[in-house]
C-alpha positions in Angstrom: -24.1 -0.9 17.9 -22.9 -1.6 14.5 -20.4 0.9 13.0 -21.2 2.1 9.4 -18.6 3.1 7.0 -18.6 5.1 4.2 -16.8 3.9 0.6 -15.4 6.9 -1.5 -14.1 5.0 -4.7 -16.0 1.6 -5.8 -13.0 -0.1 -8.2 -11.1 -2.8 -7.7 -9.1 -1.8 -4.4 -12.4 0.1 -3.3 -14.4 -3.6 -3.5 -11.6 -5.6 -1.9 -11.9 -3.7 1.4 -15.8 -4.2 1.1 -15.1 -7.4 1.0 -12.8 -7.7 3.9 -15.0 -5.1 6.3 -17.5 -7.7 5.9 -15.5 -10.2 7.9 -15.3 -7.8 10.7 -17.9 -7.8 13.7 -19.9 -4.6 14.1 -18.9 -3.0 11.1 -20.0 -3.1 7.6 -20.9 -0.8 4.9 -23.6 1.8 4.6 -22.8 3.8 1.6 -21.0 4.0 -1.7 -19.6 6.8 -3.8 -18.0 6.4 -7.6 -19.1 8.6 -10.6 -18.5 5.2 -12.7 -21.9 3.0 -12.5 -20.1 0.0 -13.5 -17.8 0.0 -10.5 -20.3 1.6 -8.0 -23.1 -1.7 -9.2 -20.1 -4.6 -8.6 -20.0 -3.1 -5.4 -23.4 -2.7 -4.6 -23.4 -6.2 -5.5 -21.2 -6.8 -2.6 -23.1 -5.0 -0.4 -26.1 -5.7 -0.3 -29.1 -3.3 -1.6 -30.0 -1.5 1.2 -26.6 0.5 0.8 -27.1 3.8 -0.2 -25.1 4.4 -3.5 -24.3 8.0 -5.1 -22.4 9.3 -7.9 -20.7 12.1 -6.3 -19.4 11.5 -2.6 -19.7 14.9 -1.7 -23.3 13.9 -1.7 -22.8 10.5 -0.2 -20.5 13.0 3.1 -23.5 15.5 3.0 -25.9 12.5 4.5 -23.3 12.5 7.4 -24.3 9.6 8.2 -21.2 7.1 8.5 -19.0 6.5 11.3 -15.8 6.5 9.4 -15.0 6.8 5.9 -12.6 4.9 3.4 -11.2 6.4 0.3 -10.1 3.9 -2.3 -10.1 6.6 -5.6 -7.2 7.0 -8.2 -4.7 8.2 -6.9 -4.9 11.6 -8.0 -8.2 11.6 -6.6 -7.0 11.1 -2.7 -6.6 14.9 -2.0 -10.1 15.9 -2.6 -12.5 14.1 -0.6 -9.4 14.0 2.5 -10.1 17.6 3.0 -13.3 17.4 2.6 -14.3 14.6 5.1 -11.4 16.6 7.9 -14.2 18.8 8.1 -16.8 16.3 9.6 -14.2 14.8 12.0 -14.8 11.3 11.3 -11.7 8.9 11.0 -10.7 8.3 7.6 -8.5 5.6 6.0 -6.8 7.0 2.6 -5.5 4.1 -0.1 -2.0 4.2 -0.9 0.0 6.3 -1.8 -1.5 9.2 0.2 -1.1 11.4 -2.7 0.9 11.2 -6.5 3.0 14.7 -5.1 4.9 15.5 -2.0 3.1 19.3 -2.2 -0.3 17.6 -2.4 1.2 15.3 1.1 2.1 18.6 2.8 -1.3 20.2 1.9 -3.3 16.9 3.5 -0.7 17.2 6.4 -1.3 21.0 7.3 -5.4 20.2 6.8 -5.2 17.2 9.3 -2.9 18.8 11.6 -5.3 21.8 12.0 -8.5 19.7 12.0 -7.2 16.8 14.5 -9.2 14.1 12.8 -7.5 10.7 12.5 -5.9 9.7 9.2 -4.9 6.2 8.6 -3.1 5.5 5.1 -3.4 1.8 4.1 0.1 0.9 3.7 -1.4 -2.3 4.2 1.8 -4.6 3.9 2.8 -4.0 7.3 0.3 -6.4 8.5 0.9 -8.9 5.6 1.7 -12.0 8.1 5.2 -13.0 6.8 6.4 -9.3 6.8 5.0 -8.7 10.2 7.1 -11.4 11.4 10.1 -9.8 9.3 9.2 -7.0 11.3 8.7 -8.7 14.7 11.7 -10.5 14.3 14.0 -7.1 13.6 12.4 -5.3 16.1 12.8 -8.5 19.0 16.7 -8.1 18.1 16.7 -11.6 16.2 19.5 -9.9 13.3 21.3 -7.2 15.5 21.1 -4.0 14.1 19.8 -3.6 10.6 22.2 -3.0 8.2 20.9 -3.5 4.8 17.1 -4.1 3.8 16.2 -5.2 0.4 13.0 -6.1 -1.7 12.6 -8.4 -4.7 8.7 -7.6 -6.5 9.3 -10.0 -9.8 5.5 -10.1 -10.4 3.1 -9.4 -13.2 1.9 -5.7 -15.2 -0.4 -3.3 -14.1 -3.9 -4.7 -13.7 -6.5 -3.0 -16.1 -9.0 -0.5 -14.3 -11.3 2.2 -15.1 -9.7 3.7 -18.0 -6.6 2.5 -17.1 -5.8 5.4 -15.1 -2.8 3.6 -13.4 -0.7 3.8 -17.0 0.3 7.1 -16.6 2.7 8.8 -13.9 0.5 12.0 -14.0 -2.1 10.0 -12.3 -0.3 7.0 -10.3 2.5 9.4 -9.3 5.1 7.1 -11.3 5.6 3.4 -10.7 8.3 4.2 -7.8 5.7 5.8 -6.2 2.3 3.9 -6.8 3.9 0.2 -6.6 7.3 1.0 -4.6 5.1 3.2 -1.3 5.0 -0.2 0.4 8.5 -0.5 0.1 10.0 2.8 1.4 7.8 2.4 4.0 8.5 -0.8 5.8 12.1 0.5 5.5 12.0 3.8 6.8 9.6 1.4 9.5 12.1 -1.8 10.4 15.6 0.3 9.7 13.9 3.2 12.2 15.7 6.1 10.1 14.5 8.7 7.8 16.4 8.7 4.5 19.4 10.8 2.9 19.4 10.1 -0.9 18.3 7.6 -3.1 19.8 6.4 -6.6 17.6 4.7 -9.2 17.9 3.7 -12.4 14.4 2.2 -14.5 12.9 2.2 -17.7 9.3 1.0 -19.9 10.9 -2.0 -22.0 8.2 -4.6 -22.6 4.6 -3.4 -20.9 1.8 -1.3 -22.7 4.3 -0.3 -25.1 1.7 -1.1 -28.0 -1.2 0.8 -25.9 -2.7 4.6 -26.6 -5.4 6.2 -25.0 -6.8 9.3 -26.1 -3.8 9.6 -27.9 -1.3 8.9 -25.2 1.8 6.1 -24.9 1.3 5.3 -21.3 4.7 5.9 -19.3 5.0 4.0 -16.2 8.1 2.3 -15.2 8.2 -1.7 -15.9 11.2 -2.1 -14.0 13.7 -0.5 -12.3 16.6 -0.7 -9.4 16.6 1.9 -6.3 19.2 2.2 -3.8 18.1 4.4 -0.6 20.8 5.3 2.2 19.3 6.6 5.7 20.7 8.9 8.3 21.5 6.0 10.4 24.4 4.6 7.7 21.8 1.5 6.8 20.8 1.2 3.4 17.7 0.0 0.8 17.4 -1.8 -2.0 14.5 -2.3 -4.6 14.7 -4.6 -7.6 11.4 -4.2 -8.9 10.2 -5.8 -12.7 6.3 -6.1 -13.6 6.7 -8.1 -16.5 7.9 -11.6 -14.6 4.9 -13.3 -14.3 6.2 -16.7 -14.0 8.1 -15.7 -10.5 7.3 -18.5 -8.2 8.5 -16.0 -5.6 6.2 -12.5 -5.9 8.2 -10.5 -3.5 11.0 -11.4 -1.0 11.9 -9.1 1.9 15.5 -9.4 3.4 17.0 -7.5 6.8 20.9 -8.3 7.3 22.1 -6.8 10.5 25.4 -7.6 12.3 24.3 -10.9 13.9 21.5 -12.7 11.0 19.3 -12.6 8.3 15.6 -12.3 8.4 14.0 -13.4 4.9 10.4 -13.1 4.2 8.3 -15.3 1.0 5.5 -13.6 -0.4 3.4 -15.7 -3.3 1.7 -14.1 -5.7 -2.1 -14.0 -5.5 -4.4 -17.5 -5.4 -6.0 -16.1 -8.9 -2.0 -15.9 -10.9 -1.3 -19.6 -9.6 -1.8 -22.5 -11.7 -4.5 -24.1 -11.1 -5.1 -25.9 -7.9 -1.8 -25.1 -6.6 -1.4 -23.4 -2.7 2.1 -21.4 -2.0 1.8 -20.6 1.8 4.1 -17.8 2.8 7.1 -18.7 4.6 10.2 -16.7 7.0 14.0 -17.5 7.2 16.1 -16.9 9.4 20.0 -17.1 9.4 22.4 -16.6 11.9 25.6 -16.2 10.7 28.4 -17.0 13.9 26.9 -21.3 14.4 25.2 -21.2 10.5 22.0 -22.3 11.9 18.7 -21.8 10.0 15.4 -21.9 10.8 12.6 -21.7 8.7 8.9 -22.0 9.2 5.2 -21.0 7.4 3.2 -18.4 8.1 0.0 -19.5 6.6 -3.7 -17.3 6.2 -6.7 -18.1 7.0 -8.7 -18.8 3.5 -11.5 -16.6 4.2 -8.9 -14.1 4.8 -7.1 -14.8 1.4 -10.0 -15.3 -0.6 -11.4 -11.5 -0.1 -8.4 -9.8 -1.3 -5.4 -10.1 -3.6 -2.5 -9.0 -0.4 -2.0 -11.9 1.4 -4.3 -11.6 4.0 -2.8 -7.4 5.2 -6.2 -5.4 3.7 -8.1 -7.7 7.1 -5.5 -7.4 9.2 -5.3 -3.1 8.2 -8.8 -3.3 9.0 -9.3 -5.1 12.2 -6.7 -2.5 13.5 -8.2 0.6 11.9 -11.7 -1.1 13.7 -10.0 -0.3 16.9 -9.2 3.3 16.2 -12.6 4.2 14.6 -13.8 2.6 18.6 -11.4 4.6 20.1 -9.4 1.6 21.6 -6.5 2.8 19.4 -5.2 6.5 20.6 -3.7 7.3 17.1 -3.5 5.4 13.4 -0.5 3.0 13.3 0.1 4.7 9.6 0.1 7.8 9.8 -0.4 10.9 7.5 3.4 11.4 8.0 4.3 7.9 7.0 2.2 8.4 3.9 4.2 11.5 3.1 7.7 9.9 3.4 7.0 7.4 1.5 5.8 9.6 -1.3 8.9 11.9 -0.8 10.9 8.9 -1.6 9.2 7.6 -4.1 8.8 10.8 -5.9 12.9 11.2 -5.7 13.4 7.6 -7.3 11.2 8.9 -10.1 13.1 12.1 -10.6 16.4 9.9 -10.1 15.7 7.7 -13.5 14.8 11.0 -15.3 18.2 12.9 -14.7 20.4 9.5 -14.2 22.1 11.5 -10.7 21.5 10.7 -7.4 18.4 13.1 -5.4 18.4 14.2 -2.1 15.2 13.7 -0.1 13.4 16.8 1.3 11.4 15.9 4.3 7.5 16.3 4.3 
């Protein structure tokens, strides 16, 4: 029996996981939703053209007739269609971040938690390879406690979309939010704490500042520095610019706990490399009492590389969200309440650079 999912948002993000679905076994693709017939043709493209394509997904749900659905909209375009599709009772996989406010989070929450229908948000860098080794490697005791977790993201802007709804906070949810959700996750994730308070300090210095649309300066953050501390006394750190493009390092990850360091080395995408050239991914570890260090590659697949711009984590999301729509998985390994943290802190960062004080984090 072949699974059919349903594709609520046909841009860039939404045509990456079409492309990775179709590397799974007894899954693929059924129907399409996106008002934009640009973005909803590439797709089709991808698909095939027996897929049944629509302009309006509440159409495309009224068919009920997919297994599970993905929604890869703007951000500010999550909320909608998630409450809708709780009422069929399918499982649903929601792009990151969940929503652009913590009230919209706690309105998804409440609908979820009344309707019981399984909601996985694609905080997809949890199965990136090298940071599920970070992960493994934490969680296997290989640094003693975590201590201190930091991420490096020196990488390029914004990528245009479909009228470059990701320039404005209104719409992303702010750059600590849209960009940074990763982040706060994996650390509320590997230090296994909630957080207290976060400090940040960011600005727009060299991106978009020469574009308008429709009038308006966009006003997303181009860099910035975060500090989070959690309940457990370990703390976060972001150092985040979008104007380095010539990083040969995208993103590191670091854990320090009492007895090593755990370092992951994420590339930037195949399609930002000079020509020709192959990074592979690599993990370090660092002991501190006999100095030893011992580091080694963890490489992906091509086929897995080539049908995405994440380092292989949208195939590996989606051979585990495969599992749940079976029902071989009892619950989503991101769930609606991850999504809702990680908004929570991202939304805090924001108002942090805003009013230059430090902002306590109000749960979900």
């Amino acid at each position: 029996m072949t699974l059919r999912y349903g594709l609520i948002g046909c841009g860039m993000m939404g045509q990456e996981h079409i492309q990775n679905v179709a590397l799974l076994e007894g899954v693929e693709v059924t129907a399409l939703a996106d008002p934009n017939d640009e973005m909803r043709q590439a797709a089709q493209t991808l698909v095939g053209s027996d897929v049944g394509t629509y302009r309006d997904f509440n159409d495309m749900i009224e068919q009920e007739s997919c297994d599970a659905y993905i929604i890869a909209t703007p951000n500010d375009m999550h909320l909608e269609p998630l409450l809708r599709l709780l009422k069929y009772g399918k499982p649903i996989l929601v792009e990151k971040p969940l929503c652009t406010t913590l009230n919209d989070c706690r309105q998804a929450l409440k609908a979820a938690e009344e309707s019981g229908v399984p909601v996985w948000v694609a905080m997809e860098y949890r199965f990136m390879p090298p940071l599920a080794e970070l992960i493994r490697c934490v969680t296997n005791g290989d640094v003693g406690q975590p201590i201190m977790m930091s991420f490096r993201e020196h990488r390029f802007p914004f990528l245009n979309k479909v009228k470059n709804w990701n320039r404005f906070s209104q719409r992303t949810g702010g750059t600590l939010v849209e960009k940074c959700c990763h982040f706060w996750d994996l650390m509320r994730l590997v230090l296994n704490s909630n957080p207290l308070r976060v400090f940040a300090s960011g600005s727009i210095d060299v991106n978009h500042l020469s574009e308008q649309y429709d009038g308006q300066m966009p006003d997303i953050l181009d860099n910035a520095y975060v500090i989070v501390d959690f309940e457990n006394g370990a703390r976060g750190l972001v150092d985040l610019c979008m104007f380095a493009e010539g990083s040969y390092w995208q993103e590191t990850a670091s854990v320090t706990g009492a007895s090593a360091r755990v370092d992951a080395m994420i590339p930037p995408p195949e399609s930002f490399l000079p020509d020709g050239e192959k990074r592979v991914p690599l993990v370090e570890i660092s002991h501190r009492e006999d100095r030893e260090i011992f580091r080694y590659e963890t490489p992906v697949d091509p086929e897995i590389l080539h049908a995405g711009d994440h380092c292989g984590s949208t195939f590996y999301q989606h051979v585990n969200f495969l599992d749940l729509v079976k029902g071989d998985l009892a619950k989503p390994l991101v769930s609606l309440s991850d999504g809702s943290w990680a908004v929570a802190i991202g939304e805090a960062a924001e108002t942090s650079v805003k009013t230059g004080q430090s902002v306590a984090i109000v749960p979900p």
